[in-house]
Backbone of each chain as ProteinMPNN parsed JSONL, in Angstrom:
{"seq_chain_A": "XXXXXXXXXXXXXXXXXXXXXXXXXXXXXXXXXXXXXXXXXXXXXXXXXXXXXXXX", "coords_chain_A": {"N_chain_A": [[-13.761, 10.625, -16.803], [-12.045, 8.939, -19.937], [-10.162, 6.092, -19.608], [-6.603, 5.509, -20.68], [-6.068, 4.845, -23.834], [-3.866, 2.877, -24.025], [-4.521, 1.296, -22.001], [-6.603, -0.068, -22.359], [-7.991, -3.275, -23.2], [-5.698, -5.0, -22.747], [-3.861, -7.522, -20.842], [-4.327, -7.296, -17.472], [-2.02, -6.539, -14.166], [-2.91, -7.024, -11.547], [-5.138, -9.519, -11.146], [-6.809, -10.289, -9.946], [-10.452, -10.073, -8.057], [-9.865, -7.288, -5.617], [-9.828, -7.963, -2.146], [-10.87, -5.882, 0.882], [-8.903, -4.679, 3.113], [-8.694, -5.057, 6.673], [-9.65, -1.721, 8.117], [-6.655, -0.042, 9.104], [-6.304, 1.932, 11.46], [-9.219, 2.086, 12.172], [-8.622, -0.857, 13.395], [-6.656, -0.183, 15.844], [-7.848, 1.064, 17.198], [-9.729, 0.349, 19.216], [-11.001, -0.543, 22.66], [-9.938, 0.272, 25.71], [-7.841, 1.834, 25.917], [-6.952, 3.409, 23.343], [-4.199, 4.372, 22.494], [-2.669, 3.365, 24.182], [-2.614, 0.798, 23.084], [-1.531, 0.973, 20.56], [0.993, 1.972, 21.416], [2.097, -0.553, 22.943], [2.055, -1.943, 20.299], [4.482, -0.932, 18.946], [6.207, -1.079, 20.274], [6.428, -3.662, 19.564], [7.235, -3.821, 17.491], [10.062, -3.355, 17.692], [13.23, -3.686, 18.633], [14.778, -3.874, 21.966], [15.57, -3.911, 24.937], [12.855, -5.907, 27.036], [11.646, -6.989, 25.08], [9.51, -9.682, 23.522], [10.443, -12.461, 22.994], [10.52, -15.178, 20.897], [9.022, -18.296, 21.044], [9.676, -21.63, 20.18]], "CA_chain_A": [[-12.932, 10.687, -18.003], [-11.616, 7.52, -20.396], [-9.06, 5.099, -19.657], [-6.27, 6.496, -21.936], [-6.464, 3.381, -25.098], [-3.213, 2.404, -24.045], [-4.67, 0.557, -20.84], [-7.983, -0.86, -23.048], [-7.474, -4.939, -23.973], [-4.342, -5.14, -22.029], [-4.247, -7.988, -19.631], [-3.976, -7.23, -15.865], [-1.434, -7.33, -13.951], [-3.543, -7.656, -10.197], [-5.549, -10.916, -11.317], [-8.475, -11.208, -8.956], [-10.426, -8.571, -7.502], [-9.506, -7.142, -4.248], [-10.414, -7.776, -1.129], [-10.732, -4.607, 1.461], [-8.337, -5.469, 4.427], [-9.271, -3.874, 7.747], [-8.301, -0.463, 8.227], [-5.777, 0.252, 10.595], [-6.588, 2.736, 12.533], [-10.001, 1.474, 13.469], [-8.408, -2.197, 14.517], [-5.831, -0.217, 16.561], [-8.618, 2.109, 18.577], [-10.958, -0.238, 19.89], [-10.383, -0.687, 23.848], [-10.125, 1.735, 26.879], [-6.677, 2.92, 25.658], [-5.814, 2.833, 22.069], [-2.818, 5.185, 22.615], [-1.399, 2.428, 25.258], [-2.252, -0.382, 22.467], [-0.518, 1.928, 19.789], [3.116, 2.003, 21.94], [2.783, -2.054, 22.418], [2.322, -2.516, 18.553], [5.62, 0.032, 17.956], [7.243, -1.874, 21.137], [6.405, -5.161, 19.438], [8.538, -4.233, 15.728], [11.264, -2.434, 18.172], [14.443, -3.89, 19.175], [15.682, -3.742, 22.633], [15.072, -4.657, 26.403], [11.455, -6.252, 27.243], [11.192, -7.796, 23.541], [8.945, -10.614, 23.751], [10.808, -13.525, 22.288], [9.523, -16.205, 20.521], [8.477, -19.788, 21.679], [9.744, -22.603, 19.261]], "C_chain_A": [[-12.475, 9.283, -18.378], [-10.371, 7.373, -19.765], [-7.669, 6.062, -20.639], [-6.293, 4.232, -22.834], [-5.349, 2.522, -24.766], [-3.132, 0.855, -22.802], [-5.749, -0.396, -21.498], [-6.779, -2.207, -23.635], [-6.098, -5.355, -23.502], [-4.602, -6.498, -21.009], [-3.497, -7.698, -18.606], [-2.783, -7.704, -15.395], [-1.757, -7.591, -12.306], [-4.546, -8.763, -10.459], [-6.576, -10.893, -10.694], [-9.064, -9.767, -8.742], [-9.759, -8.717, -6.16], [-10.219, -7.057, -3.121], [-10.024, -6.004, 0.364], [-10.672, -5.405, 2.069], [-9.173, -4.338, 5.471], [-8.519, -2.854, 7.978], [-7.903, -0.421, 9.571], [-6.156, 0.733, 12.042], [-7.859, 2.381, 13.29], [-9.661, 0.154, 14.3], [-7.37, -1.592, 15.565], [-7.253, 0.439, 17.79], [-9.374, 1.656, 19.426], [-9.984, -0.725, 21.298], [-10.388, 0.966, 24.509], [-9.243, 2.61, 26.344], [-6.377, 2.734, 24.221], [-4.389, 3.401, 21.972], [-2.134, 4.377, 23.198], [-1.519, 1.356, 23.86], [-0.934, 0.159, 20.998], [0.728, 1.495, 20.192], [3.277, 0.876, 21.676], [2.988, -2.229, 21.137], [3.654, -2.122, 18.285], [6.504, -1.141, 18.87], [7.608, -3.128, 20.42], [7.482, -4.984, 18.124], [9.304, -3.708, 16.675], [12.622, -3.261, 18.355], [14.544, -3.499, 21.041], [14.816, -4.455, 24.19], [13.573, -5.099, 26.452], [11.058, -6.317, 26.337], [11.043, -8.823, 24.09], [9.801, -11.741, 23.141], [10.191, -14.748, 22.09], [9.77, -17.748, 20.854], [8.963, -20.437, 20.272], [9.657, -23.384, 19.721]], "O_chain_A": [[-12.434, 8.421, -17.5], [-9.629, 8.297, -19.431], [-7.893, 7.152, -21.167], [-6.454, 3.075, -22.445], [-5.532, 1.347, -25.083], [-2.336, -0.077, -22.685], [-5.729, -1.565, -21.113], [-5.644, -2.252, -24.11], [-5.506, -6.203, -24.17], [-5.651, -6.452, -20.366], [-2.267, -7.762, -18.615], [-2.294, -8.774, -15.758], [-0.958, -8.313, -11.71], [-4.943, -8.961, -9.311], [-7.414, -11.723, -11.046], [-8.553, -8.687, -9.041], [-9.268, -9.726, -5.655], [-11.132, -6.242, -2.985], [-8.976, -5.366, 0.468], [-11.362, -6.419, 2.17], [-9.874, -3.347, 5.266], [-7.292, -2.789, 8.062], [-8.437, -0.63, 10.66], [-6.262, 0.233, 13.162], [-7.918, 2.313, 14.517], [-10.096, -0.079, 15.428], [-7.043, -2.467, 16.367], [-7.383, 0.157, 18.981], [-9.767, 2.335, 20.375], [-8.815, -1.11, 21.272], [-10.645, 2.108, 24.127], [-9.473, 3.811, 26.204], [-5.538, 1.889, 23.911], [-3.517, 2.798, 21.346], [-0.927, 4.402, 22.956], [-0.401, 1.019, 23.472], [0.173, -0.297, 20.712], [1.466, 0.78, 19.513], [4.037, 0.527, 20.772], [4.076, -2.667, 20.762], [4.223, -2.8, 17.43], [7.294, -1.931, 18.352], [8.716, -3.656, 20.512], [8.345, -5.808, 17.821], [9.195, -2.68, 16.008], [12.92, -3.095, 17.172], [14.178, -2.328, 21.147], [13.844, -5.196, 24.338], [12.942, -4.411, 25.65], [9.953, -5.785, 26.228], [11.825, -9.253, 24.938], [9.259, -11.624, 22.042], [9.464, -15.313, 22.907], [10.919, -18.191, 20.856], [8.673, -19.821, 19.246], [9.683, -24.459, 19.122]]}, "seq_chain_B": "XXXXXXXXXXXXXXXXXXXXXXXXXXXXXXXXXXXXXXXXXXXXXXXXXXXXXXXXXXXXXXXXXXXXXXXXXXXXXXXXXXXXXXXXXXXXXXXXXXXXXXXXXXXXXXXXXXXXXXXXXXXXXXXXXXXXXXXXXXXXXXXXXXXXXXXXXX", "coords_chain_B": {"N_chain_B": [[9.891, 6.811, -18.921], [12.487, 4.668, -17.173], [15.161, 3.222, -18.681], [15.573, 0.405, -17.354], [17.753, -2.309, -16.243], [16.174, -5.454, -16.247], [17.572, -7.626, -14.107], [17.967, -5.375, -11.798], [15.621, -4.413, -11.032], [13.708, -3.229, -8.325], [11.596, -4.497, -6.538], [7.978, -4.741, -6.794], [5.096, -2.856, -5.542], [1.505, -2.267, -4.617], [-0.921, 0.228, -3.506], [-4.301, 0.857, -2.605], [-5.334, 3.743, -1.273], [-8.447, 4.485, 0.258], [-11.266, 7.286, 0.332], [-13.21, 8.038, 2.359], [-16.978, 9.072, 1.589], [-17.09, 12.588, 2.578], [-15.279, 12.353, 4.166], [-12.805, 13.56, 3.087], [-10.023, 15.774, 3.044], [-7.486, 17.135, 1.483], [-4.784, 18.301, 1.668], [-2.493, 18.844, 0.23], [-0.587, 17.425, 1.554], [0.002, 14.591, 1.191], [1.182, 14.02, -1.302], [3.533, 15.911, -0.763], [5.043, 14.443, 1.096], [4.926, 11.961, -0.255], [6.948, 12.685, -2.544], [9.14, 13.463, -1.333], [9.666, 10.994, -1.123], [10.306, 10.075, -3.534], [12.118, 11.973, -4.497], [14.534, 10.992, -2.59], [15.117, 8.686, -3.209], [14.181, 6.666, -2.627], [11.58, 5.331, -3.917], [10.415, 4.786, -6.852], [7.638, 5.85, -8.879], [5.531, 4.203, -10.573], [2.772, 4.273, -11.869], [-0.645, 5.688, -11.508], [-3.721, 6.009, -10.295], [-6.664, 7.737, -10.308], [-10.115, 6.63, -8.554], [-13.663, 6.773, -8.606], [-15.796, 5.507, -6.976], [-19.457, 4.592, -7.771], [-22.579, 4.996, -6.388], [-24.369, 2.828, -7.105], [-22.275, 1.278, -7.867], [-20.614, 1.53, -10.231], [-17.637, 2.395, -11.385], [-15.528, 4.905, -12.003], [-12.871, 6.012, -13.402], [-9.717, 8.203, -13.534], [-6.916, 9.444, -15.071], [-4.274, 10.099, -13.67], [-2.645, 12.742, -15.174], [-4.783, 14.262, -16.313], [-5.848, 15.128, -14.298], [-5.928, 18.418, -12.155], [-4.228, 21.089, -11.974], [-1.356, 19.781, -10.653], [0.662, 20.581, -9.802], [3.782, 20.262, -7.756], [3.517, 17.48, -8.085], [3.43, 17.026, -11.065], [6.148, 16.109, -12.155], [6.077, 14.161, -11.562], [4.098, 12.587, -12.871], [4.823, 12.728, -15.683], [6.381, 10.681, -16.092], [4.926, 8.308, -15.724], [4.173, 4.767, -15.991], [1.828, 3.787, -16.829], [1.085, 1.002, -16.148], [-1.12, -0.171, -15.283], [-3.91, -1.817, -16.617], [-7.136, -1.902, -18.157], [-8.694, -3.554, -17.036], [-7.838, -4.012, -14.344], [-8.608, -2.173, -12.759], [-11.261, -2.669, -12.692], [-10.663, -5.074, -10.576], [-9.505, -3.134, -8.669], [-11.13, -1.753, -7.34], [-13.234, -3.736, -6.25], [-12.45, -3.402, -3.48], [-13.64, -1.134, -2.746], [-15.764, 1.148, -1.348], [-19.139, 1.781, -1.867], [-19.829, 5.27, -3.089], [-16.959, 6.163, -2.636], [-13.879, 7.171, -2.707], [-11.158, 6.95, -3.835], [-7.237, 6.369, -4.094], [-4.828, 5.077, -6.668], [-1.809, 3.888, -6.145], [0.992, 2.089, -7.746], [4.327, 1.478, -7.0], [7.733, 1.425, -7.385], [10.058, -0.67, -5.423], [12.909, 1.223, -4.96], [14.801, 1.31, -2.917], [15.237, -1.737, -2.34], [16.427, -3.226, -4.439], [19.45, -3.233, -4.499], [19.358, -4.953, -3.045], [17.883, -6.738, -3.661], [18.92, -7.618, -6.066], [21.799, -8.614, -5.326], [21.101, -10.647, -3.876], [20.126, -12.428, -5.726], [22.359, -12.829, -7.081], [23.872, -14.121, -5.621], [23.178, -16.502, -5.909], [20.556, -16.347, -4.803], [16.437, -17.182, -4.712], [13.531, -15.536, -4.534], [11.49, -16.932, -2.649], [9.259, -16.348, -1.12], [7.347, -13.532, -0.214], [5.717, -10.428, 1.616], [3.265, -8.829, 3.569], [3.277, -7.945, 7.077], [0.018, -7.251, 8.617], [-0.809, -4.839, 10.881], [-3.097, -5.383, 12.608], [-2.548, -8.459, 13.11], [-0.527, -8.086, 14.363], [-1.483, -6.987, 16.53], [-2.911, -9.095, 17.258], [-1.444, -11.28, 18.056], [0.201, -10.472, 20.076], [-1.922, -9.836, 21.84], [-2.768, -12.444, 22.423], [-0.914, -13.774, 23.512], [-1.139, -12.083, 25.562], [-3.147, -13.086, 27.047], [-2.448, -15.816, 27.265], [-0.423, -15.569, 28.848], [-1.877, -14.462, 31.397], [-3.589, -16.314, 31.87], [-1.504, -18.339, 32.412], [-0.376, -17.487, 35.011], [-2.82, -17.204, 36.583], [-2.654, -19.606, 37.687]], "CA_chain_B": [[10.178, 5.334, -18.74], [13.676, 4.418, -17.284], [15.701, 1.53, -19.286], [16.511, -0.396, -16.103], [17.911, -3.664, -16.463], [14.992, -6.389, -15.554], [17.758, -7.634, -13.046], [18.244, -4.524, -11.132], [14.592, -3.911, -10.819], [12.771, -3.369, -7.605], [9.986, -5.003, -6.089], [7.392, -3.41, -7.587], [3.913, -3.063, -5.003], [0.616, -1.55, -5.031], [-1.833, 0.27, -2.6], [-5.068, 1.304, -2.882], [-6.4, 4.371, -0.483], [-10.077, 4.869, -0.128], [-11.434, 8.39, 1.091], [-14.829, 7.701, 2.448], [-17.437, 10.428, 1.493], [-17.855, 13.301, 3.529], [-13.447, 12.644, 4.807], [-11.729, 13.955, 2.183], [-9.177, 16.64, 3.579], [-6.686, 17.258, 0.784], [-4.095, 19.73, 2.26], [-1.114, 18.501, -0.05], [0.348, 16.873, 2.901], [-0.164, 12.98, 1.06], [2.013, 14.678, -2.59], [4.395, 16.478, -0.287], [5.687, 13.142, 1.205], [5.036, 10.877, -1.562], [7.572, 13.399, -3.088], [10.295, 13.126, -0.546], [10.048, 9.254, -1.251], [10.666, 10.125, -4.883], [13.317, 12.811, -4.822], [15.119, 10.272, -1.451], [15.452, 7.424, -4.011], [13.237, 5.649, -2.39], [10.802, 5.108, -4.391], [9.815, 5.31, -8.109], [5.991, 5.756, -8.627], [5.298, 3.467, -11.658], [1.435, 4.321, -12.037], [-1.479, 6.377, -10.276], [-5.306, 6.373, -10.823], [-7.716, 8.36, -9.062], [-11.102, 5.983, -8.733], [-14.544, 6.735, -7.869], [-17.221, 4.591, -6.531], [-20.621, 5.535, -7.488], [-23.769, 4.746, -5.789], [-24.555, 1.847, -8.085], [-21.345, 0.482, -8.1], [-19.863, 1.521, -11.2], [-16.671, 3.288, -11.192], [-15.089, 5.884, -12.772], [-11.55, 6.08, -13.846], [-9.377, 9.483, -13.606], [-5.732, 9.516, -15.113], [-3.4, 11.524, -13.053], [-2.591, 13.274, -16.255], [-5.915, 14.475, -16.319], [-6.056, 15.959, -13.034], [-5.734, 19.912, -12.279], [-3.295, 21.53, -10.508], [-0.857, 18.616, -10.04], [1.877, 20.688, -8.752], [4.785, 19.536, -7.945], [3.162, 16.017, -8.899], [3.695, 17.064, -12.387], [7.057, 15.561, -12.779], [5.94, 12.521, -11.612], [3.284, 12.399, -14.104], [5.526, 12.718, -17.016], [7.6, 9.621, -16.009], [4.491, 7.109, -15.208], [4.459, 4.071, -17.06], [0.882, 3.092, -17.492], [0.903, -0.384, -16.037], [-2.624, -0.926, -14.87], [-4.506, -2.436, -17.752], [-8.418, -1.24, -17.399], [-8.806, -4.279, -15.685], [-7.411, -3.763, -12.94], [-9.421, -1.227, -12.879], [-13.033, -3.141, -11.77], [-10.222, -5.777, -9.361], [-9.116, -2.882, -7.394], [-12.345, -0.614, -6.925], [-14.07, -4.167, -5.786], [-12.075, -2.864, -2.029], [-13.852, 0.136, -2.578], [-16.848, 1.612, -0.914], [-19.874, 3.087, -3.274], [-19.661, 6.814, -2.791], [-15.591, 6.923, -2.565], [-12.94, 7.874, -3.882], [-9.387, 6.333, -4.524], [-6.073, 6.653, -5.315], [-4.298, 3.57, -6.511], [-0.634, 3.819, -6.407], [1.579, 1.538, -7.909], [5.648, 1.885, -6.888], [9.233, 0.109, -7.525], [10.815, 0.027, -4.118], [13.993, 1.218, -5.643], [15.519, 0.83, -1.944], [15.265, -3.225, -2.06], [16.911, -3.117, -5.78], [20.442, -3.816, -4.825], [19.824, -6.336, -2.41], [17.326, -8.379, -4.554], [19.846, -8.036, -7.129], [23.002, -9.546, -4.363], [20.501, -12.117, -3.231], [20.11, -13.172, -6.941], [23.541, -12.947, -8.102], [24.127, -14.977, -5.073], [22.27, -17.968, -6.252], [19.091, -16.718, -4.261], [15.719, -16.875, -5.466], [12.575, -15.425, -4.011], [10.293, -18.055, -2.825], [7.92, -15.743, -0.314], [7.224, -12.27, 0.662], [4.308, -10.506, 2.039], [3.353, -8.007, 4.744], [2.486, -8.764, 8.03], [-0.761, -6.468, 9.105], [-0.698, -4.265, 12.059], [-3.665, -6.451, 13.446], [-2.138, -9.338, 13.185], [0.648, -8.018, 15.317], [-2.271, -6.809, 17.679], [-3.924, -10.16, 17.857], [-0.295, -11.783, 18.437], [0.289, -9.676, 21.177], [-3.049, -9.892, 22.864], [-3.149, -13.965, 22.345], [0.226, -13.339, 24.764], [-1.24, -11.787, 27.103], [-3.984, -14.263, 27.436], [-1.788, -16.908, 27.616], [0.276, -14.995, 30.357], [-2.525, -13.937, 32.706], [-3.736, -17.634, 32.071], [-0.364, -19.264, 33.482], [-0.47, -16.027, 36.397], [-4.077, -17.425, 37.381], [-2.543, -21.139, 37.835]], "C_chain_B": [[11.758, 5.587, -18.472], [14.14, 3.222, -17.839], [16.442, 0.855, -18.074], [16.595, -1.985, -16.292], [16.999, -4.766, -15.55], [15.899, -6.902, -14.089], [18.021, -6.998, -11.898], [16.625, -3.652, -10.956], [14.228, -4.556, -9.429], [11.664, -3.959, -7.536], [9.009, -4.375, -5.936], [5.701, -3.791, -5.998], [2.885, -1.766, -5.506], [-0.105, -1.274, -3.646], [-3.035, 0.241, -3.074], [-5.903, 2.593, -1.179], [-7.429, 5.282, -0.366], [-9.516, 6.256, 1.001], [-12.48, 8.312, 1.307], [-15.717, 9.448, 2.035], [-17.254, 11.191, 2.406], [-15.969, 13.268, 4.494], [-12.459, 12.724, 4.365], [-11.556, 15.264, 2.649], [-8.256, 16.711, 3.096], [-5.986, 18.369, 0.838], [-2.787, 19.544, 1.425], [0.149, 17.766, 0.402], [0.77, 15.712, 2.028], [1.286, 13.573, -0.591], [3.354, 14.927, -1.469], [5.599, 15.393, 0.076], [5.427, 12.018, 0.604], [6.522, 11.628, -2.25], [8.98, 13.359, -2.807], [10.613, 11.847, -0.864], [11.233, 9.581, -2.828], [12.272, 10.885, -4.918], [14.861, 12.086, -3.503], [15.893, 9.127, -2.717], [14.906, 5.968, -3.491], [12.488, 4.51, -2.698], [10.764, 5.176, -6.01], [8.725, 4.912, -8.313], [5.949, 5.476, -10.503], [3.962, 4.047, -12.271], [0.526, 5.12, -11.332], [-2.448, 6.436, -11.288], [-5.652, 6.5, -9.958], [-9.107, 7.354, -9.231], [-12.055, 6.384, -7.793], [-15.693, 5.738, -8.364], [-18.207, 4.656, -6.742], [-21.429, 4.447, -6.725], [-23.681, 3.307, -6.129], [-23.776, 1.155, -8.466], [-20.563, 0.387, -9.19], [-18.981, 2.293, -10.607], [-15.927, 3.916, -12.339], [-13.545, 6.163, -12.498], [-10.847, 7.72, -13.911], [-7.617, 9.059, -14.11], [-5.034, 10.554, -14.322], [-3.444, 12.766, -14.171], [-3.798, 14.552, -16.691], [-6.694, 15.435, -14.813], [-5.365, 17.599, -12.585], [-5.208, 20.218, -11.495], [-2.507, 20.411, -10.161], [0.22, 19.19, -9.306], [3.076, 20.37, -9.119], [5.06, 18.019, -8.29], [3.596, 15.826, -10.593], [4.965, 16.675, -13.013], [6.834, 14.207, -12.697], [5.06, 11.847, -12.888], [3.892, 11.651, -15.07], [6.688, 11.147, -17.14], [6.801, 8.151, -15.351], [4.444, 6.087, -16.497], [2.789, 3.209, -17.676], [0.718, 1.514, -17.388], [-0.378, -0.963, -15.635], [-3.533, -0.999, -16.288], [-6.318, -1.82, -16.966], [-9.442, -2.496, -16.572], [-9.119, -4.626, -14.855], [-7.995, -2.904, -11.819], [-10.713, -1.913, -11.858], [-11.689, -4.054, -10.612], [-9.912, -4.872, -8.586], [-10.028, -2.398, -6.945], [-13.684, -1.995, -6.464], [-13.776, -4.147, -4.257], [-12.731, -1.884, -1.751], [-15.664, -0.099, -1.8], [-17.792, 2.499, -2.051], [-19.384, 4.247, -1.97], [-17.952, 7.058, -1.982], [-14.821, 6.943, -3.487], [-11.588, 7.284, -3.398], [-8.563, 6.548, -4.995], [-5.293, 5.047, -5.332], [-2.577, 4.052, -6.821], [0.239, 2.53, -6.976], [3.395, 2.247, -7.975], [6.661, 0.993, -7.339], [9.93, 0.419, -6.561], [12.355, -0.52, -4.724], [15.363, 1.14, -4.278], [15.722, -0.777, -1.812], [16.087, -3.361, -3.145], [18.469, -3.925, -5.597], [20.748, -4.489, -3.867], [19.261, -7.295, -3.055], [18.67, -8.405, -5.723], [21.413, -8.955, -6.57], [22.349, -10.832, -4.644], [20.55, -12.751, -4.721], [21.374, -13.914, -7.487], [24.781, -14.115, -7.089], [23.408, -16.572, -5.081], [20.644, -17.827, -5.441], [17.535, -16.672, -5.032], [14.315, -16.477, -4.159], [11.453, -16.08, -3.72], [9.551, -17.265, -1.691], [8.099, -14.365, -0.218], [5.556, -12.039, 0.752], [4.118, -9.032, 2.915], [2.642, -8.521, 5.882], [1.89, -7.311, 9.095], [-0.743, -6.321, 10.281], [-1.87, -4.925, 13.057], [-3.231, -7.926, 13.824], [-1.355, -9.351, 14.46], [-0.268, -7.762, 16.851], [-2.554, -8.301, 18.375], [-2.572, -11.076, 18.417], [-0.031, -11.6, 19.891], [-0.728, -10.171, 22.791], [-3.095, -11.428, 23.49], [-1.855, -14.449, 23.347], [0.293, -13.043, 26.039], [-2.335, -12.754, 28.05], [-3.396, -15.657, 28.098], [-0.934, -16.929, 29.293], [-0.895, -14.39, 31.648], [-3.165, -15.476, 33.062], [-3.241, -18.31, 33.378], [-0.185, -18.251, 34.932], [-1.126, -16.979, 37.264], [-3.769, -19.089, 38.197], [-2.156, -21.004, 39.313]], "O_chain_B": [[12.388, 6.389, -19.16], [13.577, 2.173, -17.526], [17.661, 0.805, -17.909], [15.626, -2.727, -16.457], [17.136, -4.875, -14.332], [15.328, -6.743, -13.011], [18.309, -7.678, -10.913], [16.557, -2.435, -10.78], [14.295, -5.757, -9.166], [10.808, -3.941, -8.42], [8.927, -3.484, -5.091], [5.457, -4.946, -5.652], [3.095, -0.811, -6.254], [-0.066, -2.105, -2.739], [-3.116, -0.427, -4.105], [-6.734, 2.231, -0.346], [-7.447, 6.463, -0.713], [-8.574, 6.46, 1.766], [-13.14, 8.541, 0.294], [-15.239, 10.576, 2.157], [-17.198, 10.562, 3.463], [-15.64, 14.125, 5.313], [-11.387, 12.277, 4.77], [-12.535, 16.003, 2.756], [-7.399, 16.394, 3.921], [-6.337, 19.378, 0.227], [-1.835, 20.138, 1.93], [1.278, 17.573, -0.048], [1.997, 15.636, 1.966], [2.425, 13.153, -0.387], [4.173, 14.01, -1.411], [6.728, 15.39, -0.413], [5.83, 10.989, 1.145], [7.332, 10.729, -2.474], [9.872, 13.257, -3.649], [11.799, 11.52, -0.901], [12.43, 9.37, -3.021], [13.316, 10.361, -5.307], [15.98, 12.596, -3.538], [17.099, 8.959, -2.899], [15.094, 4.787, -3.781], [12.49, 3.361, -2.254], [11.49, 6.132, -6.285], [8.476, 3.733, -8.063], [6.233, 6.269, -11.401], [4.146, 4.355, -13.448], [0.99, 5.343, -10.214], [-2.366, 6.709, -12.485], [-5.407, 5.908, -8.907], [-9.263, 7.236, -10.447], [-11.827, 6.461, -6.585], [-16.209, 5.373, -9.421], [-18.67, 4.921, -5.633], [-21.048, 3.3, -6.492], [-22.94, 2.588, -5.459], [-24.07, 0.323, -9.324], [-19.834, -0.595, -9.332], [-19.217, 2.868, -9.545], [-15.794, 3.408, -13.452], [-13.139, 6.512, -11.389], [-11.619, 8.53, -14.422], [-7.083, 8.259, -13.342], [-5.288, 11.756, -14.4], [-4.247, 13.685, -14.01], [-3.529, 15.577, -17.317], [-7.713, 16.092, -14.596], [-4.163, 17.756, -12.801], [-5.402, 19.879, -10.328], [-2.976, 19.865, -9.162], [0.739, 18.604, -8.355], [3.512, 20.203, -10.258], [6.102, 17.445, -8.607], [3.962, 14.8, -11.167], [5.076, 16.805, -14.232], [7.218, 13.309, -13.446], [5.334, 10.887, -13.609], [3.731, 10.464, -15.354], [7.468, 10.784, -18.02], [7.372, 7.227, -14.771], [4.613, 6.415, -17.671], [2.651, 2.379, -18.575], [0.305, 0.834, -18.327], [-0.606, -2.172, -15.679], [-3.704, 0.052, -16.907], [-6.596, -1.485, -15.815], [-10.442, -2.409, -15.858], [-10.087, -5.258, -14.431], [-7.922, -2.903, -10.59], [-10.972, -1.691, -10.675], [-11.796, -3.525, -9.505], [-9.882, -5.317, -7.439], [-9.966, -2.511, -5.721], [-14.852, -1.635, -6.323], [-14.6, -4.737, -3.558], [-12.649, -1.481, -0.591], [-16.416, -1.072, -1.76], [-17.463, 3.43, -2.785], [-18.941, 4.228, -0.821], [-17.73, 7.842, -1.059], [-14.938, 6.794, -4.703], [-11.29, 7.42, -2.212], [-8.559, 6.919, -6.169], [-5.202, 4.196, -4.447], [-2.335, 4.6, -7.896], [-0.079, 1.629, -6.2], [3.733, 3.182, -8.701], [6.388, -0.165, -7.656], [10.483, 1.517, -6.509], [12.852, -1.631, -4.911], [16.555, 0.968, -4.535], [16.578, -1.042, -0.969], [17.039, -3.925, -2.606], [18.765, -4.923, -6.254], [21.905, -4.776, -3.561], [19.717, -8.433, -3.172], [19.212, -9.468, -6.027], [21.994, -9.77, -7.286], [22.747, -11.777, -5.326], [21.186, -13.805, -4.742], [21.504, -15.001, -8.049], [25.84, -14.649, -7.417], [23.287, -17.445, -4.222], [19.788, -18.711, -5.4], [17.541, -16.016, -6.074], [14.217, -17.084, -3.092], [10.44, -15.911, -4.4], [8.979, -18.203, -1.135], [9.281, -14.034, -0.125], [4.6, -12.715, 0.372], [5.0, -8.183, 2.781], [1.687, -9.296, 5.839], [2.538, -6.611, 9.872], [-0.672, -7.311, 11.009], [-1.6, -4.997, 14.256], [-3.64, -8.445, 14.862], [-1.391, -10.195, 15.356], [0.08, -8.172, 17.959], [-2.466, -8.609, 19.563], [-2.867, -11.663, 19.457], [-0.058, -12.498, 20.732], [-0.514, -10.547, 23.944], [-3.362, -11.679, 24.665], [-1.939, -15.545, 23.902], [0.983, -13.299, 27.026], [-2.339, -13.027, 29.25], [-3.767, -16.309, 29.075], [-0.846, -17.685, 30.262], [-0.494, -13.938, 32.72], [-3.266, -15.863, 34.227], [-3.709, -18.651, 34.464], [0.292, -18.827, 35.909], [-0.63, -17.518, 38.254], [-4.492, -19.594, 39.056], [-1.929, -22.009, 39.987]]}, "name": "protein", "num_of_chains": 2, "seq": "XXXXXXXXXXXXXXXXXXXXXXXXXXXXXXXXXXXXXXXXXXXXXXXXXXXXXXXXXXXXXXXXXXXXXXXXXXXXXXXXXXXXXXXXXXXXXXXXXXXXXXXXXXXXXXXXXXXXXXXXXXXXXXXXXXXXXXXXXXXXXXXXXXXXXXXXXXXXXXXXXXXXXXXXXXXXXXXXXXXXXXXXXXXXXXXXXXXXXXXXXXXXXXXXXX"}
């Protein structure tokens, strides 16, 4: 089906094309465990004891 | 359309998610909680096009509007604003895969709203944002542990 006319001759407002990022779920699964890499990723945004802190 | 004052507007983003052929499983689940965003105050859903991929690399355009059975989608409908120009159209469907299918969302995260509007009215101005991909955080991680089984092995 068309565009509706109101989108025709308009300029953009995403500018380039897009690149396809990698999907998630396959960069999390690869490895023996993806369920153990899963927890670290949640551990890593989390808050509290055994947060990695960062090196400056 | 709401008349919202340009400075009390959200930071508006966009997705795009593909359904590869052959793994489309449309149970209402993806509406149901898009919906909750909406009726939370979450969210306000600016835009939506359905896009398919063909073979050959053209693509084909679907207005929500235009789509059957929207449901309880149907209020959202009535209150999109038509911001993707046709465009935008060939830049987002060059992420795409021939033979899929797409929905492109565009939102106003109406939760950030009255802090960008503080930060402003506090002399701030937005000089970066971004997201930072769940691989990234992997490869962070991993490049950690490398380092740490490294200094172990010393």
């Amino acid at each position: 089906m068309p565009l509706r006319a109101a989108r025709v001759g308009r300029v953009g407002v995403i500018g380039h094309p897009v690149a396809k990022t990698a999907v998630v779920a396959k960069a999390v699964s690869p490895g023996p465990s993806p369920v153990a890499k899963t927890a670290v990723v949640a551990a890593a945004v989390t808050p509290g004891p055994g947060v990695r802190r960062r090196r400056i | 359309m709401t008349d919202t004052p340009l400075d009390d507007l959200g930071p508006v983003d966009y997705l795009v998610v593909e359904f590869p052929a052959g793994a489309r499983n449309f149970t209402g689940e993806m509406a149901a909680e898009l919906l909750k965003l909406v009726d939370a105050g979450t969210i306000r859903i600016v835009d939506v096009l359905i896009l398919d991929k063909n073979e050959d690399g053209s693509v084909d355009a679907t207005e929500f509007s235009d789509i059957d059975q929207l449901g309880e989608l149907q209020s959202v409908e009535a209150e999109l604003a038509e911001l993707l120009a046709a465009e935008d159209v060939d830049h987002l469907a060059a992420a795409m895969e021939p033979g899929s299918t797409a929905g492109v969302l565009i939102w106003e995260n109406l939760w950030a709203a009255p802090f960008a509007s503080a930060a402003r009215r506090s002399g701030g101005q937005l000089i970066a944002d971004g997201r930072i991909p769940i691989q990234a955080i992997i490869a962070s991680i991993e490049a950690d542990d490398m380092v740490g089984a490294t200094t172990q092995g010393d």
